[in-house]
C-alpha positions in Angstrom: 20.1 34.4 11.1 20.1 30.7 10.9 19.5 29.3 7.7 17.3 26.6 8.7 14.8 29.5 10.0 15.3 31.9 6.9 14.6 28.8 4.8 11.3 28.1 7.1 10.2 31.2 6.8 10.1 31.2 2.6 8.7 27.2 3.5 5.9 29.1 5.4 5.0 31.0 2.4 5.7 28.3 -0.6 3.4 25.6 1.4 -0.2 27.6 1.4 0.6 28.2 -2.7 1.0 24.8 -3.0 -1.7 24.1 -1.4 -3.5 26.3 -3.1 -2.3 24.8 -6.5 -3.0 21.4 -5.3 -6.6 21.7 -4.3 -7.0 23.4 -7.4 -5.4 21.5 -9.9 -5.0 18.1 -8.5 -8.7 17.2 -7.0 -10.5 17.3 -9.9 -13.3 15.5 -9.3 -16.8 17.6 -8.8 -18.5 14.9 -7.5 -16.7 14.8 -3.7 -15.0 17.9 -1.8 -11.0 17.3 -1.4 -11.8 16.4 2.3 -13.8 13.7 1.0 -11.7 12.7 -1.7 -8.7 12.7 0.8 -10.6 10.2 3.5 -11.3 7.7 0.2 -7.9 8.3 -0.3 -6.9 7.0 3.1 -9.4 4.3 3.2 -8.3 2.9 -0.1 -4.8 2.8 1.2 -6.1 0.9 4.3 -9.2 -0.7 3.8 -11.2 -1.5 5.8 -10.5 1.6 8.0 -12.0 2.1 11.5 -13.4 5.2 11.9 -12.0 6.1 15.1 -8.7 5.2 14.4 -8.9 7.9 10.7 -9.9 10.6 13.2 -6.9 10.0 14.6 -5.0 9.3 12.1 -6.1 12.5 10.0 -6.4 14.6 13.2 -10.0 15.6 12.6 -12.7 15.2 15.3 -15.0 12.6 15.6 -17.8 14.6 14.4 -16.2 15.8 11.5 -15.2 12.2 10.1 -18.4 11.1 10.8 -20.1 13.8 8.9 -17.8 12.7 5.4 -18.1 9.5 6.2 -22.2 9.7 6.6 -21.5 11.9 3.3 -19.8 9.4 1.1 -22.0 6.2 2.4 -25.0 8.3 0.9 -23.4 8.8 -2.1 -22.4 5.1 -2.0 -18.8 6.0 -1.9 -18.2 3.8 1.1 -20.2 1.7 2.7 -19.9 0.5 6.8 -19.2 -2.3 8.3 -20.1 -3.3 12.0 -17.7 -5.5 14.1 -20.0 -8.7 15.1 -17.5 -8.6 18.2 -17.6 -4.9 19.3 -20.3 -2.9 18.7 -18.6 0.1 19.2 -16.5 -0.7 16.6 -17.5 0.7 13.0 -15.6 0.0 9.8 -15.5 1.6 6.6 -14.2 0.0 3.0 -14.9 1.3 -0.4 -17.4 0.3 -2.9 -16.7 -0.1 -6.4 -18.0 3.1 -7.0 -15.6 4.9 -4.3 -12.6 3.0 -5.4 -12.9 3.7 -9.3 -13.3 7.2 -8.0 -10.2 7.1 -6.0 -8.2 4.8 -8.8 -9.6 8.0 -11.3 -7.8 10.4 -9.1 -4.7 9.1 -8.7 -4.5 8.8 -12.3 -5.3 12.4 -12.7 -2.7 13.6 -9.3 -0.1 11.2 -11.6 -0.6 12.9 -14.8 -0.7 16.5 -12.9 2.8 15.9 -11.2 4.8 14.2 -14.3 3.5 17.5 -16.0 5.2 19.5 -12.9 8.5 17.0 -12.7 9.2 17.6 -16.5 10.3 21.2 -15.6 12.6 19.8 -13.4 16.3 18.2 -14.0 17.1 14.6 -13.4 18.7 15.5 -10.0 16.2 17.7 -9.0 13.6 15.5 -9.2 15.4 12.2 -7.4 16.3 14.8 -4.8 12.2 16.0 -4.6 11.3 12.1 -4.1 14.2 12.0 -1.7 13.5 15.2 0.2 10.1 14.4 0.2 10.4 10.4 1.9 12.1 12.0 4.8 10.1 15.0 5.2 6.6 12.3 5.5 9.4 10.1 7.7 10.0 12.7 10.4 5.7 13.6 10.4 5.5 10.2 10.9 7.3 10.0 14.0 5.8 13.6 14.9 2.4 12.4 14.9 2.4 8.8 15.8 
């Protein structure tokens, strides 16, 4: 058998466990779902953030960014923001609440993954960043 399939195969198991592991011990934060804490996620990285363009860019429905979204402006995680140009056109950004949330996460996902990456040798760690950048390159071009 090819080794590129043999080593999908074990891929298709390892992923869901680190999944798992991930949603478990990296979103920490009772306050949002990791859906939720994922779309501030996003929305910090590019704020403001139309919300059509995160459906698409997380490949969720309309509906279903619509109902976080409508989630986290209630719990004044985000607030919107109407074009004056095109009202069809609704923007999201973060308030301070949502962003000290998201800046308390990504201290939290930072602390969790040096803990993991101290296991690991030197090289096996510049390889993981490497690996990793080219992995997020190629679903980049899958899904633009």
């Amino acid at each position: 058998m090819d080794r590129a399939k043999v080593i999908a195969k074990e891929i298709s198991w390892l992923i869901p466990k680190l999944l798992r592991g991930m949603r478990a011990g990296f979103m920490t934060s009772p306050q949002v779902t990791a859906s939720q804490i994922i779309t501030l996620m996003r929305i910090y990285e590019n704020s403001p953030a139309q919300v059509g363009r995160l459906s698409k860019e997380m490949h969720v429905s309309a509906p279903t960014i619509t109902g976080v979204i409508d989630r986290l402006v209630r719990s004044q995680y985000l607030r919107r923001i109407h074009s004056k140009t095109d009202r069809r056109v609704v923007n999201v950004e973060l308030t301070d609440k949502g962003e000290k949330l998201v800046q308390l996460q990504l201290s939290e996902i930072n602390k969790r993954w040096y803990a993991i990456l101290r296991h690991l040798t030197s090289q096996d760690r510049e390889d993981y960043i490497r690996i990793l950048r080219r992995i997020v390159q190629v679903l980049g071009k899958e899904y633009a």
